[in-house]
SEKOL-312134 format. One record per residue: residue in one letter; x, y, z of N, C-alpha, C in turn. Coordinates in steps of 0.05 Angstrom, whole numbers, plus 5000, padded with zeros to 4 digits. Atoms other than C-alpha are relative to their C-alpha. Example, Ala and Ser with C-alpha at 12.3 -4.5 7.8 and 13.67 -1.06 7.14 Angstrom:
// residues 2
a501849765000524649105156501850245000 s498449764999527349795143498550225014 
END
This chain:
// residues 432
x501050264992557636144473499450015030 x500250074969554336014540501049845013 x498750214988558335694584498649785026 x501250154980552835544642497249854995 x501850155007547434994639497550145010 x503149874996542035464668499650104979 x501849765021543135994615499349844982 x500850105023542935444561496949835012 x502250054994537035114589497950274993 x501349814997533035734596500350164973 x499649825029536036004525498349774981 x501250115026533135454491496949945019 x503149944993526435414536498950234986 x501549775006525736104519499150054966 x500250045024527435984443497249854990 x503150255012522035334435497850175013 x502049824991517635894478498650124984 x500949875010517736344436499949894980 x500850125012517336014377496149934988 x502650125000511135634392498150145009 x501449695005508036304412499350054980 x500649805026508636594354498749844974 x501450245017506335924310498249975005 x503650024993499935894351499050204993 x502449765008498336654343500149934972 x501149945025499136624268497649874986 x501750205010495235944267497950105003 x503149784989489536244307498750254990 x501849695021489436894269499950084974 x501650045031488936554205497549784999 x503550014986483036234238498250145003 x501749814995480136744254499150154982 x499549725026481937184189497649764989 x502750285015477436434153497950155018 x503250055000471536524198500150235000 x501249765001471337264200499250064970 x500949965028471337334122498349784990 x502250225007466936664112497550125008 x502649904981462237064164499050284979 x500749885016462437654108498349884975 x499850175024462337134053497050014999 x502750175001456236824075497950294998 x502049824997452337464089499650234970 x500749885022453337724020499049754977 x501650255008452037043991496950005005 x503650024988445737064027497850294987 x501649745006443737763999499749954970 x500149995019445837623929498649714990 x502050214999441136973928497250165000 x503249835001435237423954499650224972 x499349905033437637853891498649934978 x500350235021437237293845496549965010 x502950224999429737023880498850274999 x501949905010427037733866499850154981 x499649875027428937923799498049794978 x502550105029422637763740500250034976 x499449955025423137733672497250084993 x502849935013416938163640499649874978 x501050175024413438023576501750144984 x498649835026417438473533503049935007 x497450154990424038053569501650115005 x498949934974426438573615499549895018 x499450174976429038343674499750285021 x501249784972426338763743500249835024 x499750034967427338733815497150005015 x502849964983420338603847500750075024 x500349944966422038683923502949965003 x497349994992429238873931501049935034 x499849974964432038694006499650205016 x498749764985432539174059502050015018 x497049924979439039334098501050244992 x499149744989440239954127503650064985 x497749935014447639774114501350124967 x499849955032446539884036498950284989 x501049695019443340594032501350255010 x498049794991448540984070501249994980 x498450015023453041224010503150015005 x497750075014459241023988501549885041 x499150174972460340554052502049804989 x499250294997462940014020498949804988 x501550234989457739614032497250044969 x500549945023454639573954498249704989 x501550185013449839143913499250144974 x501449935040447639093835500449834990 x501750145019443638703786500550154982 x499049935036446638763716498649684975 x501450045019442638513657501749984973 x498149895027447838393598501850245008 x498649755006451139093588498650275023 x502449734988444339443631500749975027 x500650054972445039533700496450135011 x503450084999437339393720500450175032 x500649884983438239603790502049965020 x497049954985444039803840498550145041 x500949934974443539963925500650345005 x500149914988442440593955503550204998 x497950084991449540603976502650154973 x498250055017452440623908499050304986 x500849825009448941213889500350004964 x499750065028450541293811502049884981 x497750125004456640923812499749714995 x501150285006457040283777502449715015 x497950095002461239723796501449704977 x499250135030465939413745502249705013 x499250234989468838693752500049804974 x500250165021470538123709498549824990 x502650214994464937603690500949794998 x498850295005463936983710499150015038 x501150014977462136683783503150035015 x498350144985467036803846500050205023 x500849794970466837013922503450035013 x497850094988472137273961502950234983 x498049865016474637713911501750324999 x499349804987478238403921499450254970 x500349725009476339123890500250195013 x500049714994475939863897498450064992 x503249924994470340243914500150264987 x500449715019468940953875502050205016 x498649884986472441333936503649845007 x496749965001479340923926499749785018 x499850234977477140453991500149664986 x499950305011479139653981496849885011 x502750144993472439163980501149734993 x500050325003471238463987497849964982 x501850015025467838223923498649744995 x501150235007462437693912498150064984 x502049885031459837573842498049754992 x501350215007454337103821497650044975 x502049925037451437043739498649805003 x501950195002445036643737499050084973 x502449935020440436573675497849945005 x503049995002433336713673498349864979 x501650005014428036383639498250184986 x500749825020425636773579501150204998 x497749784996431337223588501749964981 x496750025012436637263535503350015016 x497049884984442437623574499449865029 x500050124976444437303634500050295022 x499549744970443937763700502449865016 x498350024980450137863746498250145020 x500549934982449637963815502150105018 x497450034988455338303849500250175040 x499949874977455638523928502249945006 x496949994991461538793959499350105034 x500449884965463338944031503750165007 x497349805004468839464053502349765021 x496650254999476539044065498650145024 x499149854975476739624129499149875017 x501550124968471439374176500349685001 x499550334993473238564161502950085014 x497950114981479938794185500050165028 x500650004975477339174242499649865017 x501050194972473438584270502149824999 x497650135001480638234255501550095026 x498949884977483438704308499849985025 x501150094970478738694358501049715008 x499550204992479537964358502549885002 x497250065001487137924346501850065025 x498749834982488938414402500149855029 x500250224980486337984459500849785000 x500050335003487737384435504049964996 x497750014998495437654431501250085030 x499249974972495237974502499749735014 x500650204990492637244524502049814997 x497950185004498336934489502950065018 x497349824982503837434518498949855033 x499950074973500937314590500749655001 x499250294997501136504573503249955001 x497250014996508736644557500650115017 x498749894976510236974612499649755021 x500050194980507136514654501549705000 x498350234994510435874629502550084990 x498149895002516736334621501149935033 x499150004968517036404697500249605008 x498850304995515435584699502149894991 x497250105019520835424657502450135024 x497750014980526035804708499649825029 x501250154980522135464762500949774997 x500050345016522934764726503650115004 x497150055012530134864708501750065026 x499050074980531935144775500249735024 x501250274986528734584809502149735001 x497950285010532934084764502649995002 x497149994999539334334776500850075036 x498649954973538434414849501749715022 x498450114990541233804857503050054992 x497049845006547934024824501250235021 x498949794982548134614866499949855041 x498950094964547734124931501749834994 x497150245001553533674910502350284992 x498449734996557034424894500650095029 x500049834972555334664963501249665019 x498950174978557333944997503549964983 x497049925007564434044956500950215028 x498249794986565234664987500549945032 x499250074965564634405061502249774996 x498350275003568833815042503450135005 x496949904988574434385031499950145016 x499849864983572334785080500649825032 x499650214984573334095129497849975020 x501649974991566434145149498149714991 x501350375002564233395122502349854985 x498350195013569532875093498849884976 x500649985028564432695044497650054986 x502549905026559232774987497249895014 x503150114992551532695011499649804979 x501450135029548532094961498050204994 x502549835015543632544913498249854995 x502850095008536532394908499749854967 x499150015038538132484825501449744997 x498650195007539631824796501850044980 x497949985023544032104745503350145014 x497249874988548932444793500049825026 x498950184985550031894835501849844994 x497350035000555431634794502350205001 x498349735010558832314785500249975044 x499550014966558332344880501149794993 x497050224994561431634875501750034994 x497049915005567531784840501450225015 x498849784987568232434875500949815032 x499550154982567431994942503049814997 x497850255004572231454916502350214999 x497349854993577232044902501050085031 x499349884971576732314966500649785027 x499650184980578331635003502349924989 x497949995006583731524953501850255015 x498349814990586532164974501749945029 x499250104966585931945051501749835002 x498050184988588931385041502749954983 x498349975010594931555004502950215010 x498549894984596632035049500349865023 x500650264975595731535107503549864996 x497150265001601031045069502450254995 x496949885016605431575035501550155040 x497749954978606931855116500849695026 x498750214986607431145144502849974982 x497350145012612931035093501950195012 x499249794993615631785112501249895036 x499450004979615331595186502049685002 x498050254987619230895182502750124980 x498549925010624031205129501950125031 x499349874973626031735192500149765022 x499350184979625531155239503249774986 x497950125009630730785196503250134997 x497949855009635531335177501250115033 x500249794978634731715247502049735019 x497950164980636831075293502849964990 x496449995008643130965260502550255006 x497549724992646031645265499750065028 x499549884987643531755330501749655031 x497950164979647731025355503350094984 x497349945015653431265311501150225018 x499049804972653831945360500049935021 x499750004975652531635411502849835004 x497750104995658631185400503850174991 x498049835008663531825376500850095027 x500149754980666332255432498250255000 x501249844995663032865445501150214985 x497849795013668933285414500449934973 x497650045020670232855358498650164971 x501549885027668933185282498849854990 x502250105018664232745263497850015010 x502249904984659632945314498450254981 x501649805021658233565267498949924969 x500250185025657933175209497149825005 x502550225001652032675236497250235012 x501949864992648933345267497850134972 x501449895032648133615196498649814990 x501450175006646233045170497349945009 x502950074997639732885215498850365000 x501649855013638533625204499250064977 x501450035033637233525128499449775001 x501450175000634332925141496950035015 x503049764989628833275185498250154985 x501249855023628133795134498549874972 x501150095033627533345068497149775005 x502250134993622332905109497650165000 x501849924996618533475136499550184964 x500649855022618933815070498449764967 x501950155008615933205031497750005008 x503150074991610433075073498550285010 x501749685006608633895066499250004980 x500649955028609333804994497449744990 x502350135010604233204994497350005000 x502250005008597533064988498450115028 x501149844976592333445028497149835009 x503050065009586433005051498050215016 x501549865013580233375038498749995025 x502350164984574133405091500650075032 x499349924976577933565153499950285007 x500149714977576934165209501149945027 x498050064979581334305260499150245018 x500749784982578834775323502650105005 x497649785002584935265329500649995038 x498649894968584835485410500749685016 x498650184977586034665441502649974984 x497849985001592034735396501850035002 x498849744983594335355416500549915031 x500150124977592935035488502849804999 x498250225000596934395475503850094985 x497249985005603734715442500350245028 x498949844986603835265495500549795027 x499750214987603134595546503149904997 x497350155002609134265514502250215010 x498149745007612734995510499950155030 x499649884970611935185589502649955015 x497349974982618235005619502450194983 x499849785007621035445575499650215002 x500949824991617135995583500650045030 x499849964981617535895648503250065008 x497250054990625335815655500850394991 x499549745004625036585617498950105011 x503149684977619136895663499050094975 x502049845018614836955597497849884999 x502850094993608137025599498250004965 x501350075021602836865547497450144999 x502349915003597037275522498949864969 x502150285022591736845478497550174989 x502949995008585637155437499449964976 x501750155018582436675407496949934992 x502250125000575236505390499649724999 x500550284981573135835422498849844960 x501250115034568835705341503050024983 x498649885019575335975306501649674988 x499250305009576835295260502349954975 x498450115030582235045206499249844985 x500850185018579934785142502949834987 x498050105010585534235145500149795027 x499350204982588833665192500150155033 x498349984969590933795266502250035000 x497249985002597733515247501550294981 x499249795022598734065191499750345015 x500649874982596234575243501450105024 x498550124972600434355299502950104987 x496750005009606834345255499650294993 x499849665007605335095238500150175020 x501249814978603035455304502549895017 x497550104980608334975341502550094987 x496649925001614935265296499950185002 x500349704998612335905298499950085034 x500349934967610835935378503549875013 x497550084986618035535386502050144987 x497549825013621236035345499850255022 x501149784983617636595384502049915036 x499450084974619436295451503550085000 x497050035008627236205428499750335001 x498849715001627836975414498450235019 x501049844987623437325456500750035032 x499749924978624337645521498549865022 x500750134986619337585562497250074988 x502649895014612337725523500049764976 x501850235026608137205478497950094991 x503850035011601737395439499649824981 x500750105014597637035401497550034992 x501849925011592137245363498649844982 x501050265015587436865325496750204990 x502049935011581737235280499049904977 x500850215021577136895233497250174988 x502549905017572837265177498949884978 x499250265028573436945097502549855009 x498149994993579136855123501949925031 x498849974970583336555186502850075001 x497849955000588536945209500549965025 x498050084970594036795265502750045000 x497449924995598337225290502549975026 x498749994974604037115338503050174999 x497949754992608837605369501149945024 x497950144969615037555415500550414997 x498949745002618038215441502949995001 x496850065007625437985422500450244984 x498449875017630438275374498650084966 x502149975029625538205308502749934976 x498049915021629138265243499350204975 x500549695024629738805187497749834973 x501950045018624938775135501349814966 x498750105020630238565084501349675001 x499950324991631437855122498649854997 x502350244996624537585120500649814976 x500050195019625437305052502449795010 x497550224998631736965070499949805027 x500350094981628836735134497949784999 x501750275000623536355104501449764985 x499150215007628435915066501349795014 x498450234981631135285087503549955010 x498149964991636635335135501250245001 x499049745001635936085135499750145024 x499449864986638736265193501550305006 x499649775012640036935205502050105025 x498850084986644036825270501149895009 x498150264994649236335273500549975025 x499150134975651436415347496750065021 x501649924983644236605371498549785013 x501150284978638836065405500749794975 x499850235018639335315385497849944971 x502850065025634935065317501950004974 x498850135022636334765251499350284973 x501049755023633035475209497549824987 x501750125010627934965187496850135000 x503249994997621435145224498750264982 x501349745010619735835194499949894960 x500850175025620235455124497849784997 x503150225008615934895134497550115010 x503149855006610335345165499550184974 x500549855024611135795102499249754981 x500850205017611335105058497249885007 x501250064988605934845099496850144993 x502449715007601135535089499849954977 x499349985030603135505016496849764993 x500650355010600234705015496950075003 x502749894986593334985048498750204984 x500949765009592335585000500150225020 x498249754988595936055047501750125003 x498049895001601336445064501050105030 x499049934977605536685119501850264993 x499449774996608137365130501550025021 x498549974977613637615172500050345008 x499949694992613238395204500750085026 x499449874971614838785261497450005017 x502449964984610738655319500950205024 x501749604979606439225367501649905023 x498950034972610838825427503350104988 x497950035006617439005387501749864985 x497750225014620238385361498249934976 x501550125025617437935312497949984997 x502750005000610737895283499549804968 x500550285020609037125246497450024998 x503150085000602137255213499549714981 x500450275020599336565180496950144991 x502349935005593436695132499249764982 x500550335010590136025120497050074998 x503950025009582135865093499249845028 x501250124970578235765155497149844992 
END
């Protein structure tokens, strides 16, 4: 079964194509087959008339040929091409052609009819019995013409008249993909304005020219504003949730001592309350349509992340392309490049890179020249609260999870390896 509307279009153009091809030649070349054998018909009709107007009955009531026709075609022998005047049982007088050969047939009038000629060849047979005045026996008249050369001039005229049809199919073969591409090129521009929609290169659907796919773009539209605005409400609820839960615990510490054990107790707490927030609003809805330029990002977390750097003497190397874009939010962007650069910062010495290459593909790598970790940690480092250093820098183990959750949400992934400075090496590979 075809599954695409071109091939079926074009499978059944080509079907009703051919078809009606092949219904016109046969019509036409049983047209043609009528007037080519009518065109015999008549011309032996016409001979065996002149036959009939010059055959006389004498006095003694034989019947004679006074002035037989002339045609060349009839005295070449055994052509075919045959005539004879039969008298009763007598054959009175025969063509040229036929030399001493008689020809035998059933009596009685009729044109059109088919025999064999003395040499075995098929003939076209026209017979016509008149009676004579003062004649007893009626005279037949029978001329034949050879089948071969009616279906020669069948050929000639068949052959052209099938190359003429072939080139007509070809030609409205090619209109038919012409036509059918034509009609579906609006499909293929509400395809191609999808794909920028996820590539975050338009937020939404062009209206189509096509009045039939203008309800099919509205609904897509209407989804894609539902989307927006669902994510809109579902992180206002997210962000007053955290504003509700968050102030309480953080007047509850502030009214504990500093020493007392419940201080660790409300610490945990707003760090799985951090986590199960940011890990909701990773796991929700993605709206569609958005592009995010990558290097004022990069700019603005290394901004926030300078007195740090600075307080370690580490410096920052950046190569990014100025075009290099994310098919996604800012915020989703931000929360990825920012846990990864504040994880980086936290363990690294004194060395930052950040790399940023964009082919099918955007990748972004960042590297500290810290301590790194073994190859057998990464998995356990992307889970939540998988710290892999209990007394090492401050942090809840969260961030390296929610950029992996984050990548995941995007149709990407994040990778952890040894980086060329030593330490760690966080590649993100997200659709640009």
């Amino acid at each position: 079964m075809i599954r695409s509307i071109r091939g079926r279009l074009l499978l059944l153009a080509a079907a009703w194509l051919g078809a009606a091809l092949l219904a016109a030649f046969l019509f036409i070349s049983a047209l043609l087959e009528d007037f080519v054998t009518d065109r015999f018909d008549a011309e032996a009709a016409a001979l065996a008339d002149a036959l009939i107007a010059s055959a006389e009955v004498e006095e003694d009531g034989r019947v004679e040929l006074d002035d037989p026709p002339a045609d060349p075609r009839f005295d070449l022998p055994l052509t075919g091409w045959y005539w004879q005047v039969q008298a009763g049982d007598a054959v009175i007088a025969r063509s040229g052609s036929l030399l001493d050969g008689r020809l035998q047939g059933p009596a009685g009038d009729f044109a059109g009819g088919r025999g064999t000629g003395a040499d075995g060849a098929p003939l076209r047979v026209l017979r016509r019995q008149v009676s004579l005045p003062d004649s007893d026996a009626p005279v037949a008249v029978t001329v034949t013409a050879p089948r071969a050369q009616i279906d020669d001039s069948l050929r000639q005229i068949s052959r052209p008249l099938g190359i003429a049809l072939a080139v007509l199919g070809i030609v409205m073969a090619v209109a038919s993909v012409v036509q059918v591409t034509a009609g579906l090129d609006s499909l293929n521009q509400v395809r191609r304005d999808l794909a920028r929609v996820g590539a975050g290169q338009k937020d939404r659907l062009t209206p189509p020219l096509v009045r039939e796919l203008r309800p099919l773009v509205a609904e897509i539209n209407a989804a894609l504003d539902q989307n927006a605005s669902l994510l809109a409400r579902s992180r206002q609820h997210l962000g007053n949730l955290a504003h509700s839960l968050k102030t309480p615990l953080a007047a509850l510490a502030n009214e504990l001592p500093a020493d007392h054990k419940g201080q660790t107790l409300i610490s945990r707490m707003d760090r799985l309350i951090g986590w199960h927030l940011r890990r909701a609003r990773s796991a929700g809805p993605r709206v569609l349509g958005q592009r995010t330029l990558v290097r004022p990002v990069i700019d603005d977390i290394l901004m926030v992340l300078r007195w740090p750097m600075r307080d370690k003497g580490m410096t920052a190397r950046i190569d990014c392309p100025d075009t290099a874009a994310f098919a996604g939010e800012r915020q989703d962007l931000e929360e990825m490049i920012g846990n990864l650069t504040d994880n980086a910062v936290k363990w690294g010495r004194s060395q930052l890179a950040i790399t940023v290459t964009r082919a099918d593909r955007l990748t972004i790598r960042i590297e500290d020249d810290g301590p790194g970790m073994a190859e057998t940690d990464a998995p356990r480092a992307l889970i939540r609260g998988g710290r892999l250093d209990e007394q090492g820098a401050s942090g809840s183990g969260l961030g390296l999870a929610i950029a992996a959750d984050l990548a995941a949400l995007h149709g990407g992934d994040l990778r952890l390896d040894r980086a060329r400075l030593g330490g760690l090496s966080a590649i993100l590979d997200l659709p640009a």
